[in-house]
C-alpha positions in Angstrom: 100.7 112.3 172.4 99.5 109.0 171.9 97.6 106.5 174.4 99.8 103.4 174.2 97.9 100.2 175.2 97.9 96.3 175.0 94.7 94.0 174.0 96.0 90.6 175.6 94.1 87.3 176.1 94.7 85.1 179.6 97.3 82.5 179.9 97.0 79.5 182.0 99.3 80.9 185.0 97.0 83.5 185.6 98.8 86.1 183.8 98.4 87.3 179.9 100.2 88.1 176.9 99.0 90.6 174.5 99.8 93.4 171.6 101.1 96.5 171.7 98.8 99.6 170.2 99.9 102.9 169.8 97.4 105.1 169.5 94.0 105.3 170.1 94.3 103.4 173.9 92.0 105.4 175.9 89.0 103.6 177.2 86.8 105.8 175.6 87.3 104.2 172.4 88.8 100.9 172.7 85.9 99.6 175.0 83.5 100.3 172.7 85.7 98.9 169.3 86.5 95.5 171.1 83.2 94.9 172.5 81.8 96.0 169.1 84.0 93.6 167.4 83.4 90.3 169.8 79.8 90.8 169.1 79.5 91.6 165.5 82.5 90.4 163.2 83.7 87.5 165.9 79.7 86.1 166.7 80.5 86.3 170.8 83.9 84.4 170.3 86.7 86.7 172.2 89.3 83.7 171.5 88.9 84.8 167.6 89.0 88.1 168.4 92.0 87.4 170.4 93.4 85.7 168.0 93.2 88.4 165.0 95.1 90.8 166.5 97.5 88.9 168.4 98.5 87.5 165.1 99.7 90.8 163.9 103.3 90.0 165.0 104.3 93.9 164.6 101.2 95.3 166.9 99.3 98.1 165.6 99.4 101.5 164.9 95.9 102.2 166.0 92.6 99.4 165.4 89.2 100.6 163.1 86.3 99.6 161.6 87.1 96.5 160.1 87.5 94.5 163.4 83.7 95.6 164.1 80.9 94.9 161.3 78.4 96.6 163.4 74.8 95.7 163.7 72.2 98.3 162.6 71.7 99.2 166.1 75.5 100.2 166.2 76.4 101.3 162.7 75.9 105.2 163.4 79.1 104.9 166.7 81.4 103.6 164.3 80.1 105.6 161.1 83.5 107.9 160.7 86.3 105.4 162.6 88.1 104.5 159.9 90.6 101.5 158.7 93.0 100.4 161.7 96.5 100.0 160.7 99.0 97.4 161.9 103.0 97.6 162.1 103.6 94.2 160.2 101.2 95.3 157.3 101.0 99.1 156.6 104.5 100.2 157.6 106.6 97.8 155.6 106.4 94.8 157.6 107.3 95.9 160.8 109.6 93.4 162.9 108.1 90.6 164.6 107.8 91.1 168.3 107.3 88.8 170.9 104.2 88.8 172.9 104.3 91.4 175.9 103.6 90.1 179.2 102.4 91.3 182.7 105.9 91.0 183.9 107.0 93.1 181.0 104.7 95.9 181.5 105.6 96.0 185.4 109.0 97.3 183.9 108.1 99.9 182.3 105.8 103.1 182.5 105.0 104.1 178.7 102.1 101.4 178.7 98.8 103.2 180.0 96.1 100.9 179.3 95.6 96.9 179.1 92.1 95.3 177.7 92.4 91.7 178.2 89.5 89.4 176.1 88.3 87.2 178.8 84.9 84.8 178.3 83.6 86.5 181.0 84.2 89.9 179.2 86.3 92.9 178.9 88.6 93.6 182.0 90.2 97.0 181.6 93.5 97.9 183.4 94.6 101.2 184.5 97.8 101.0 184.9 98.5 104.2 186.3 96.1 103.1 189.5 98.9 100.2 190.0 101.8 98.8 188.1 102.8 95.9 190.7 98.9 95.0 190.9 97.7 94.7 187.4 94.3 93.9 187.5 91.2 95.5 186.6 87.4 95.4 186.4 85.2 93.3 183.9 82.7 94.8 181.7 80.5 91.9 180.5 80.2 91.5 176.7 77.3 92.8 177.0 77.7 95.8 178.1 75.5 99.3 177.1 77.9 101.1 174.4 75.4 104.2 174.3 76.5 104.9 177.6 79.5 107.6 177.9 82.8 106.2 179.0 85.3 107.5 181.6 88.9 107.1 182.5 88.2 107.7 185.9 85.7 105.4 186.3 88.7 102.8 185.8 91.6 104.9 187.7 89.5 104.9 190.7 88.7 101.0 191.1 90.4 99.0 193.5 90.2 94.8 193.5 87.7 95.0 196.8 85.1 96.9 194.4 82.9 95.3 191.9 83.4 96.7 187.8 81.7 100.4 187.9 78.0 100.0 186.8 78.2 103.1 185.5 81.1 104.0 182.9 81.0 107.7 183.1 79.1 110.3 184.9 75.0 111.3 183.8 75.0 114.2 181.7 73.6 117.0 184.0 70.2 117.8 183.9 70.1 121.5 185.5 72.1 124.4 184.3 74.5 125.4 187.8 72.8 128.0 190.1 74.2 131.4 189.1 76.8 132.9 190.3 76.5 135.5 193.4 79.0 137.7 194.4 82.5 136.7 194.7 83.9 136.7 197.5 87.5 138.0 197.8 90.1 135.5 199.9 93.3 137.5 201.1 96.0 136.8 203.4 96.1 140.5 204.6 93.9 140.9 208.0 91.2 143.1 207.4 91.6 147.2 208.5 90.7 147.9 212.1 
């Protein structure tokens, strides 16, 4: 099943307005693809990048390598990703739609992710955590893209918490202590 998602830029009310993307919207891979691409291809300028694929009046199918450009430093995380495809190109010029906004996505549930291109960086909302309050934390543009990246990082912050410092849990460095020997859990009260 696909991750549906929206990359949006801010609007003057406070709210935003954005594109829908089908597949692909976990943060596991679009944090890294639209930082990637405000750095590399757009030089630092999220209002380009904002830009590009709002433009794409159909949305997109899922995005890929040639929003990013990468730096040497990146090239090897974005080796195998591929060409994105859009509705309005690739799949016979999808309909124009109109730009969703945060009231539209309070109506509905089959919208799981929205990355909004802020200057300050990449805010990331869940919103599974809460449809009525649909905010979430910013990862600066700058942000490590080595470092693992986890849903629940996301699903578990709340507006009175700063953005998770770190995006995932550290790989463990100890094997689990074995195993002794199980113990059996019944409901039946042991024999007298």
């Amino acid at each position: 099943m696909s991750t549906r998602s929206l990359v949006a830029r801010p609007c003057p009310d406070g709210g935003w307005e954005g594109r829908y993307v089908h597949s692909d919207g976990n943060p596991d891979f679009m944090v890294p693809v639209l930082i990637a691409a405000q750095r590399c291809r757009f030089a630092g300028d999220q209002d380009a990048l904002a830009a590009h694929l709002l433009s794409h009046e159909g949305g997109w199918e899922y995005l890929g390598d040639e929003l990013i450009d990468p730096t040497p430093d990146l090239a090897s995380m974005f080796a195998e990703l591929g060409e994105g495809s859009c509705y309005c190109h690739d799949w016979d010029g999808g309909a124009p739609e109109p730009l969703a906004t945060d009231d539209d996505v309070r109506g509905t549930d089959h919208i799981e992710w929205i990355y909004v291109l802020r200057p300050e960086g990449l805010e990331v909302i869940s919103t599974r955590r809460d449809r009525d309050d649909l905010r979430g934390p910013v990862l600066p543009w700058d942000t490590n893209l080595h470092q693992p990246i986890s849903e629940t990082a996301f699903h578990r912050w709340r507006p009175t918490t700063p953005p998770p410092t770190r995006l995932a849990r550290p790989p463990r460095v100890a094997p689990p202590a074995p195993a002794t020997a199980a113990q059996f859990i019944s409901r039946k009260p042991a024999a007298r």
